[in-house]
ROKOLDREN-892966 format. One record per residue (C-alpha): residue number from 1; residue in three letters; x, y, z. Coordinates in Angstrom, 2 decimals. Layout:
! residues N
SITE   num   residuo      east     north        up
SITE   NUM       Ala         X         Y         Z
...
END
This chain:
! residues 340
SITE   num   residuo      east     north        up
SITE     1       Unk      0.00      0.00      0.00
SITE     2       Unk      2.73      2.44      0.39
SITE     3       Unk      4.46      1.85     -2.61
SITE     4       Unk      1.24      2.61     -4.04
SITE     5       Unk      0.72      6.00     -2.57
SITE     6       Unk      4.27      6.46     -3.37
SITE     7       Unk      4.06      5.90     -7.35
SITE     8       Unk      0.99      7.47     -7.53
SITE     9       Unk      1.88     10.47     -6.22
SITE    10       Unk      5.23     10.59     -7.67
SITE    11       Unk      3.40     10.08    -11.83
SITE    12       Unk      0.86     12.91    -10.42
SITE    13       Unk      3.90     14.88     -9.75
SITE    14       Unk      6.37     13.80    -12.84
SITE    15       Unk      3.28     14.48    -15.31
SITE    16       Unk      2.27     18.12    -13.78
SITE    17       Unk      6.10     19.34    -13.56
SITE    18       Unk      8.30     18.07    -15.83
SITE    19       Unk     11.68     18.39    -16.03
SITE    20       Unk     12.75     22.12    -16.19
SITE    21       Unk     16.20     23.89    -15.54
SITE    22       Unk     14.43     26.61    -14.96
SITE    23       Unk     12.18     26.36    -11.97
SITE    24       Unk     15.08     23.85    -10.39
SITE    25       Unk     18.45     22.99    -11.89
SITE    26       Unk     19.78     20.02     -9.71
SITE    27       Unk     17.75     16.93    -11.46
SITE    28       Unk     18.28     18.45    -14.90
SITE    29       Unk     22.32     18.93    -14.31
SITE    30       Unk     22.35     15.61    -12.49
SITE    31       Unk     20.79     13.95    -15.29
SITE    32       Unk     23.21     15.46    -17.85
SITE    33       Unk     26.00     14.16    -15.24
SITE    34       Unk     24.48     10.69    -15.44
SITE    35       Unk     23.92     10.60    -19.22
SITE    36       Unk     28.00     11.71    -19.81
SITE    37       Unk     28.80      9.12    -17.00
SITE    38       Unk     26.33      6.52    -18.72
SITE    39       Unk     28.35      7.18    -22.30
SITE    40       Unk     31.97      6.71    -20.91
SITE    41       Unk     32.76     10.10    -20.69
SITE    42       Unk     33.82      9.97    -17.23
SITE    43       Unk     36.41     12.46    -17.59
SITE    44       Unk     34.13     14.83    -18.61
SITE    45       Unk     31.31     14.21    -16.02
SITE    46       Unk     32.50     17.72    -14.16
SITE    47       Unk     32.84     20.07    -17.21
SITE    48       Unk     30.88     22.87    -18.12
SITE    49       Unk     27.46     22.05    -18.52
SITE    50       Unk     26.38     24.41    -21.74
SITE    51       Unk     22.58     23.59    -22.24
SITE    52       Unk     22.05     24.86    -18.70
SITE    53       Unk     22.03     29.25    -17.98
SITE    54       Unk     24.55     29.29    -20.76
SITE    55       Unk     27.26     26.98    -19.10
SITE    56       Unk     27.55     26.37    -16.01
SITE    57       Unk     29.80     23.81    -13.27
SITE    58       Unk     28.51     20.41    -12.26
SITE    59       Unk     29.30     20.61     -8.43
SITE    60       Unk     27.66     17.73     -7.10
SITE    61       Unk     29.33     14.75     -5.44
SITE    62       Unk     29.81     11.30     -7.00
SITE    63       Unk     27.24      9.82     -3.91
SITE    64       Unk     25.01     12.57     -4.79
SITE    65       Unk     24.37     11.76     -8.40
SITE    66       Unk     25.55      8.45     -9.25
SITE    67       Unk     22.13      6.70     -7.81
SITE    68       Unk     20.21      8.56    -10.46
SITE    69       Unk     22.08      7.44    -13.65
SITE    70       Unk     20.31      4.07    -12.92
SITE    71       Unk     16.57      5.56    -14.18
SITE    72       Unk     18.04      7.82    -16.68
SITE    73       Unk     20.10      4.84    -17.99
SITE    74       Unk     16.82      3.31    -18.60
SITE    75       Unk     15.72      6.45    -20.46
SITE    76       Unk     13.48      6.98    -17.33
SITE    77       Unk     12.82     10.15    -15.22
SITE    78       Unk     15.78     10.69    -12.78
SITE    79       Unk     13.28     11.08     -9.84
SITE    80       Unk     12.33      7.43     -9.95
SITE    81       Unk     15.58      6.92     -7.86
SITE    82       Unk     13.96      9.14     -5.06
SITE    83       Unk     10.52      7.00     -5.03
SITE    84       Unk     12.95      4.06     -4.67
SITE    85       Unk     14.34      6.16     -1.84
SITE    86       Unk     11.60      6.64     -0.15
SITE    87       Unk      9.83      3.33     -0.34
SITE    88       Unk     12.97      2.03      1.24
SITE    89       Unk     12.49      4.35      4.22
SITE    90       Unk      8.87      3.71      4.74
SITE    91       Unk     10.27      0.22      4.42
SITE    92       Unk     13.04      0.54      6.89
SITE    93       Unk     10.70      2.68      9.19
SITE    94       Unk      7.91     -0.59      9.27
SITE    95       Unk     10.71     -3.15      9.74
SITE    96       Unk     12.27     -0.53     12.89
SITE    97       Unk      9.40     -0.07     14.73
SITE    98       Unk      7.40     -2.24     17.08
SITE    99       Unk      3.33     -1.82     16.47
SITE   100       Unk      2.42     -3.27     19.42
SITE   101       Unk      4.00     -1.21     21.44
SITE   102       Unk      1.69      1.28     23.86
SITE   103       Unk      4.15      4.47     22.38
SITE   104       Unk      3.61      3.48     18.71
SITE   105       Unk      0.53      5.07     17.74
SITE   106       Unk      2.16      8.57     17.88
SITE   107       Unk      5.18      7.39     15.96
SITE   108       Unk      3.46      6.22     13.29
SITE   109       Unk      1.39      9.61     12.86
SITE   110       Unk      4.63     11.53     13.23
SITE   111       Unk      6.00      9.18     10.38
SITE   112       Unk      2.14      9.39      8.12
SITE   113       Unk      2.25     12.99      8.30
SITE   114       Unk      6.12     13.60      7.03
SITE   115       Unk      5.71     11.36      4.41
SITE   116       Unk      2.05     12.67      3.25
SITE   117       Unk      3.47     16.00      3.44
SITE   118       Unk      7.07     15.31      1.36
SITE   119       Unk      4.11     13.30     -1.24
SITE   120       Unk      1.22     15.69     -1.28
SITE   121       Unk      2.60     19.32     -0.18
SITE   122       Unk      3.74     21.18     -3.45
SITE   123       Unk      6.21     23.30     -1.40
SITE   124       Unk      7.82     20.06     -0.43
SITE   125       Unk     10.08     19.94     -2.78
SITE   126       Unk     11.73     16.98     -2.48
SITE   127       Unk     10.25     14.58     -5.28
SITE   128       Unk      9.48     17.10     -7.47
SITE   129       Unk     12.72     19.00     -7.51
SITE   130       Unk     15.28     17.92     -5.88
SITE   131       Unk     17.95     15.04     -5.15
SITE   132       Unk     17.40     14.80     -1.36
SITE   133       Unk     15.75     11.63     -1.16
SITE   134       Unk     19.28     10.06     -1.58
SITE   135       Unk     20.35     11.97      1.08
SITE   136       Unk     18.06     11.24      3.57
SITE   137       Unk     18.36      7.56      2.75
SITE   138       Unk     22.19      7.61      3.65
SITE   139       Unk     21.81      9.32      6.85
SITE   140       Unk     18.66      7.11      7.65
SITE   141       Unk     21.25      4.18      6.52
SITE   142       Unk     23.99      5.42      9.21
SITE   143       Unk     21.71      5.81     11.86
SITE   144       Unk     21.00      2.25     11.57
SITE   145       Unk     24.45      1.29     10.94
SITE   146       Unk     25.54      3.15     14.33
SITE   147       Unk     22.46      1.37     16.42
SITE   148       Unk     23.82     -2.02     14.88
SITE   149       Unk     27.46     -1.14     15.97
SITE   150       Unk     28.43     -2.49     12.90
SITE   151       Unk     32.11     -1.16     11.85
SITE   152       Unk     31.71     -1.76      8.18
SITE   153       Unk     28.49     -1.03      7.49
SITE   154       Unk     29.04      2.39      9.97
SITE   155       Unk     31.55      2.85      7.42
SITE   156       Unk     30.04      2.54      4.13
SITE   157       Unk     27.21      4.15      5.31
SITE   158       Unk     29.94      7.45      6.59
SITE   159       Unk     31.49      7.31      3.08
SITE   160       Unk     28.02      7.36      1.73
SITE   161       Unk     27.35     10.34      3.71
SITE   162       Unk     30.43     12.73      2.88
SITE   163       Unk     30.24     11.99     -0.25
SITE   164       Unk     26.75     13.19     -0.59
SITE   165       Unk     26.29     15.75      1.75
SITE   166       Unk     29.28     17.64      3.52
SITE   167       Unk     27.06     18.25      6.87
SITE   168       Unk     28.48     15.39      8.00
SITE   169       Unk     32.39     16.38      8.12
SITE   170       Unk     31.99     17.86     11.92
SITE   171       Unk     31.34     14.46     12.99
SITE   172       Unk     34.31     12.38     11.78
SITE   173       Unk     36.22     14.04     14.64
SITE   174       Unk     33.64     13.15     17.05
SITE   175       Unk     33.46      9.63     16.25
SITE   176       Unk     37.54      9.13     16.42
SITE   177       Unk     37.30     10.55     19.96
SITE   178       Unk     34.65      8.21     20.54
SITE   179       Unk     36.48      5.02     19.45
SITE   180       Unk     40.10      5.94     20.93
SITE   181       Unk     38.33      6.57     24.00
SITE   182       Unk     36.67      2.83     23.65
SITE   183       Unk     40.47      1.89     22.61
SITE   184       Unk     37.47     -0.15     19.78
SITE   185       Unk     40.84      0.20     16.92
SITE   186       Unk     38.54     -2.88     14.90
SITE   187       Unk     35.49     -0.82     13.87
SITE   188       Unk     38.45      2.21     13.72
SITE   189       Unk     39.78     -0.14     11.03
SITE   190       Unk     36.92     -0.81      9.58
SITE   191       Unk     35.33      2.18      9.40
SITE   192       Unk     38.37      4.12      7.70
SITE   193       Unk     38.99      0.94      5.06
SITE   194       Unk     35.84      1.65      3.81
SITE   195       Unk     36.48      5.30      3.26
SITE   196       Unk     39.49      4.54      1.46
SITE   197       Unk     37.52      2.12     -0.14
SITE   198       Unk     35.04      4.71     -1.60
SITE   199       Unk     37.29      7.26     -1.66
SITE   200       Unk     38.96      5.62     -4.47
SITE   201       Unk     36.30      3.83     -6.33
SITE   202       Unk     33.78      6.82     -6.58
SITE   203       Unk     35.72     10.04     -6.64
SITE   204       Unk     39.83      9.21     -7.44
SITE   205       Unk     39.63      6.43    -10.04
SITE   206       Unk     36.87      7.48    -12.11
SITE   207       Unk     37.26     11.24    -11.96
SITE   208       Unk     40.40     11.80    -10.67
SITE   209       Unk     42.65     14.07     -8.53
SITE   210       Unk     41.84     17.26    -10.16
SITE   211       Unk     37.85     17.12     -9.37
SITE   212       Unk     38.76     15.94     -5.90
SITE   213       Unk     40.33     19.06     -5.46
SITE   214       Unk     37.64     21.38     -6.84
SITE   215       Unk     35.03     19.57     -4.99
SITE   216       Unk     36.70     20.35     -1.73
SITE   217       Unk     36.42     24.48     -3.03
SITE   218       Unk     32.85     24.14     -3.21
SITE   219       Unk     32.47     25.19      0.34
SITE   220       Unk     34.22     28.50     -0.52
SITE   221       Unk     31.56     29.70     -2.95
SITE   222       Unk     28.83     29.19     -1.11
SITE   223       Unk     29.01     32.75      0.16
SITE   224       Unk     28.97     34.32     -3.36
SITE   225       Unk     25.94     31.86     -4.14
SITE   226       Unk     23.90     33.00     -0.98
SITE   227       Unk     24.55     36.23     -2.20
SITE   228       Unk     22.60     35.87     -5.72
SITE   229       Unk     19.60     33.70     -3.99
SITE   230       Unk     19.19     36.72     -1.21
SITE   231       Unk     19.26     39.22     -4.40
SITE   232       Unk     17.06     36.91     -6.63
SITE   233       Unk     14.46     35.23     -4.15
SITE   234       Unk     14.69     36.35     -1.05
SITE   235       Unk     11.45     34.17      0.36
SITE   236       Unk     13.90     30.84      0.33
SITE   237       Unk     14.96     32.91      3.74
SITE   238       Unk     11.90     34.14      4.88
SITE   239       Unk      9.54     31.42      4.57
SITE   240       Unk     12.08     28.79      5.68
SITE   241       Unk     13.86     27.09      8.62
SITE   242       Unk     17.35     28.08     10.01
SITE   243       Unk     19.25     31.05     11.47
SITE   244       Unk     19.76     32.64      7.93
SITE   245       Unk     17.19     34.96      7.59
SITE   246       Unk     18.48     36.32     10.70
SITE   247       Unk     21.87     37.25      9.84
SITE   248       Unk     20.20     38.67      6.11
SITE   249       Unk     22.45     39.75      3.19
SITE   250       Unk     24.65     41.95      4.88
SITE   251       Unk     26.00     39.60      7.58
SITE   252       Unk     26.57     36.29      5.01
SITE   253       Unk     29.89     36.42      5.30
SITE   254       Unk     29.84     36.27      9.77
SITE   255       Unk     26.90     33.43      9.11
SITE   256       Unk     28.89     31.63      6.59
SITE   257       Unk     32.51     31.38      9.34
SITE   258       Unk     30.42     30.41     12.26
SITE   259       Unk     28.63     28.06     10.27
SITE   260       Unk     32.48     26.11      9.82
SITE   261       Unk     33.19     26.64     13.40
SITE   262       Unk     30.60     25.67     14.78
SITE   263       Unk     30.00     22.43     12.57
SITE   264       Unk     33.66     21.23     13.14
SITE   265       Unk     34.27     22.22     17.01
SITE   266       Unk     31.02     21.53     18.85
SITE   267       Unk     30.39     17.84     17.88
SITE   268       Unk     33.87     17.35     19.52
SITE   269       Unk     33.41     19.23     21.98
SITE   270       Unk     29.93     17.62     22.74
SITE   271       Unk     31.14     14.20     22.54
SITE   272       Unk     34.45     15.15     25.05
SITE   273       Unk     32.16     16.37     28.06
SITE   274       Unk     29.65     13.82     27.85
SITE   275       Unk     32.49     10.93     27.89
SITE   276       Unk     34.21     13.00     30.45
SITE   277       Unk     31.43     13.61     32.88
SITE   278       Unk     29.37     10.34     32.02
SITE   279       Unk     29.31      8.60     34.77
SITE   280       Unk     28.68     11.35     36.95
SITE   281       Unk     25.86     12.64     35.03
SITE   282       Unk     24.75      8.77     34.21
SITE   283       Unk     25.10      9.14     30.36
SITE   284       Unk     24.84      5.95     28.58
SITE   285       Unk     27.61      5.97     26.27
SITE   286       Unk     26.56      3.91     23.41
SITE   287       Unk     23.81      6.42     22.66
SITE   288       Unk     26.43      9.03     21.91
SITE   289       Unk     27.61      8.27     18.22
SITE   290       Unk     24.11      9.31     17.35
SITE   291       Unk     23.37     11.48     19.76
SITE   292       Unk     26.35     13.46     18.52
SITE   293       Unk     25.23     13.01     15.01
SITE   294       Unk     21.86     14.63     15.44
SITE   295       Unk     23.36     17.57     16.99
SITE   296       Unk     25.59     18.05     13.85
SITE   297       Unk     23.29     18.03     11.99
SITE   298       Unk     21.12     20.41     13.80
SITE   299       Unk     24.36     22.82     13.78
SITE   300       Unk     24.71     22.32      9.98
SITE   301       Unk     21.09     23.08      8.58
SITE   302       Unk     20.60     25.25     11.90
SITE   303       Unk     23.40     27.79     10.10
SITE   304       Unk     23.14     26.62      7.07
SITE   305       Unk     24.04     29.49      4.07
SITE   306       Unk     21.15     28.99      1.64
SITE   307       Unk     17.93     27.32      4.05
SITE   308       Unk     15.98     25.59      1.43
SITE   309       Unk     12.70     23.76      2.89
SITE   310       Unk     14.52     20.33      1.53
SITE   311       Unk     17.65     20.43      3.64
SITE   312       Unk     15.97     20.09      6.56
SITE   313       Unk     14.02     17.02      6.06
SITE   314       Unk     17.41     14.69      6.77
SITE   315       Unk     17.19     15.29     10.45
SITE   316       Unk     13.69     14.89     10.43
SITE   317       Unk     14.02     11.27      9.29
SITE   318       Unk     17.09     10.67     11.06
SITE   319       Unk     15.30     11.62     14.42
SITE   320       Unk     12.34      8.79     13.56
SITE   321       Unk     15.01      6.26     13.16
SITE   322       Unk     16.45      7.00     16.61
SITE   323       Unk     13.04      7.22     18.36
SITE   324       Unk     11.71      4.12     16.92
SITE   325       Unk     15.25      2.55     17.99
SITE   326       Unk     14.75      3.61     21.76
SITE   327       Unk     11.13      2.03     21.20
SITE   328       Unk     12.97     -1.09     20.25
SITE   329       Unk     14.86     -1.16     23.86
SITE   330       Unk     11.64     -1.26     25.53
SITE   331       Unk      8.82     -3.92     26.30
SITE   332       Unk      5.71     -3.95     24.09
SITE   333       Unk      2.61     -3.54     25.64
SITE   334       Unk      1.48     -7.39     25.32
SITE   335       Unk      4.85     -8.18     26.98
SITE   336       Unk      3.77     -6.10     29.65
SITE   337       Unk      0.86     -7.36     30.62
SITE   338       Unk      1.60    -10.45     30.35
SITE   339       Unk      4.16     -9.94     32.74
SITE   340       Unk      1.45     -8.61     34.80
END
């Protein structure tokens, strides 16, 4: 049945907005991305994009993208890889949580109304426009991963992660604190052979060490870009989430540095008191991989430069995967009673 609301939505959606640089540009450049990777033309996956404003830069990650050249090789729309996406997290959502359980009911309306709303709300934006399902997916994906305390599947999902979205960089640090503290050097191991692993199979060896370096830059112009969307729509601030909107167009710069500092220090900094005072203050550590990814992510899209509705719904999805994990730790109702 929720497939089925799924696809149905998502051919209501395909068929009343087709594909169209200009009212969004990501699915139309990622698709062009896709059909150069799709034709061997790796090398030329990053260059200028000319059927698109005249030229313009691919700047998407490998993670980001690659999952979509699988429709569009198929000659199908690109934003059959987010349906996938999210049927997999309604999936993943059903298999997580326990219905019998007396704290379910208000978990499962939580869940009904995000995903009715990301289906049915045409300010959404995320099937219609945008590459985010992908996203979420990933970070849904780690969350798991971290509750399983599973080294190499925390580290594909990580490498997933980073190279998808870069709101996950501040927690890197974090986690090696975490795991030198733990002195746990096997899921350290494991965890940074599968970044190497990735590292080289999606970014070095296809694309080389050239785009590696430009995609590290990208952070850089995200001030200039901020700078056009304030002059060109300035609603995305006003009528979204986040702390931009506060700093407004004169302050992007200050917004933009604090946004850094505060992504790649407070994780750390997070994760050092609560190992340091957790026994006194009866933390339980194991909760604090995710517990410390949750607040990163809060920082990130909390500061984030350009606050598009989108961005935000990764933490929304990541926080139902750890509530409906903290269900799991507890007794269902017919346990309960029959305790009783």
């Amino acid at each position: 049945m929720t497939l089925i609301c799924i696809i149905g939505s998502a051919l209501h959606w395909m068929e009343d907005a087709p594909l169209d640089y200009h009212d969004a540009d990501m699915l139309p450049i990622i698709k062009i991305m896709s059909e150069r990777f799709i034709h061997g033309a790796w090398s030329r996956v990053y260059d200028v994009i000319p059927e698109i404003w005249g030229g313009m830069h691919p700047i998407y990650l490998p993670a980001m993208w690659l999952p979509f050249s699988i429709p569009v090789f198929f000659d199908a729309d690109p934003r059959w890889t987010t349906v996938v996406a999210l049927f997999i997290l309604a999936a993943l959502f059903i298999w997580r949580i326990q219905p019998l359980h007396r704290k379910s009911g208000p978990i499962f309306f939580a869940a009904f109304l995000l995903i009715w709303w990301i289906l049915n709300a045409h300010n959404s934006g995320l099937l219609i426009y945008t590459e985010e399902g992908v996203v979420i997916l990933f970070y849904s994906f780690l969350a798991l991963a971290l509750m399983s305390n599973n080294g190499w599947l925390i580290g594909i999902a990580t490498s997933l992660c980073v190279l998808s979205r870069y709101s996950l960089v501040g927690w890197i640090p974090a986690m090696l604190v975490f795991y030198l503290y733990k002195k746990d050097f096997k899921i350290l191991l494991r965890i940074s052979s599968m970044g190497i692993l990735f590292f080289l199979t999606l970014v070095l060896i296809p694309f080389g060490w050239n785009t590696f370096l430009t995609l590290t830059t990208l952070p850089s112009e995200y001030i200039s870009f901020s700078e056009r969307v304030w002059k060109d729509a300035p609603v995305v601030f006003h009528e979204s989430l986040g702390f931009a909107k506060f700093f407004g167009p004169k302050n992007i710069a200050l917004q933009h540095h604090l946004l850094i500092y505060a992504a790649l220090i407070l994780p750390t900094t997070f994760m050092v008191v609560c190992l340091t005072f957790a026994k006194k203050w009866h933390i339980q550590k194991d909760h604090l991989p995710i517990a410390t990814l949750k607040l990163t992510l809060v920082i990130f899209y909390t500061l984030v430069d350009v606050p598009y509705l989108y961005l935000f719904y990764t933490g929304s999805f990541l926080s139902l995967f750890l509530v409906t994990h903290l269900l799991v730790a507890e007794k269902p109702i017919w346990t309960i009673k029959k305790a009783i």
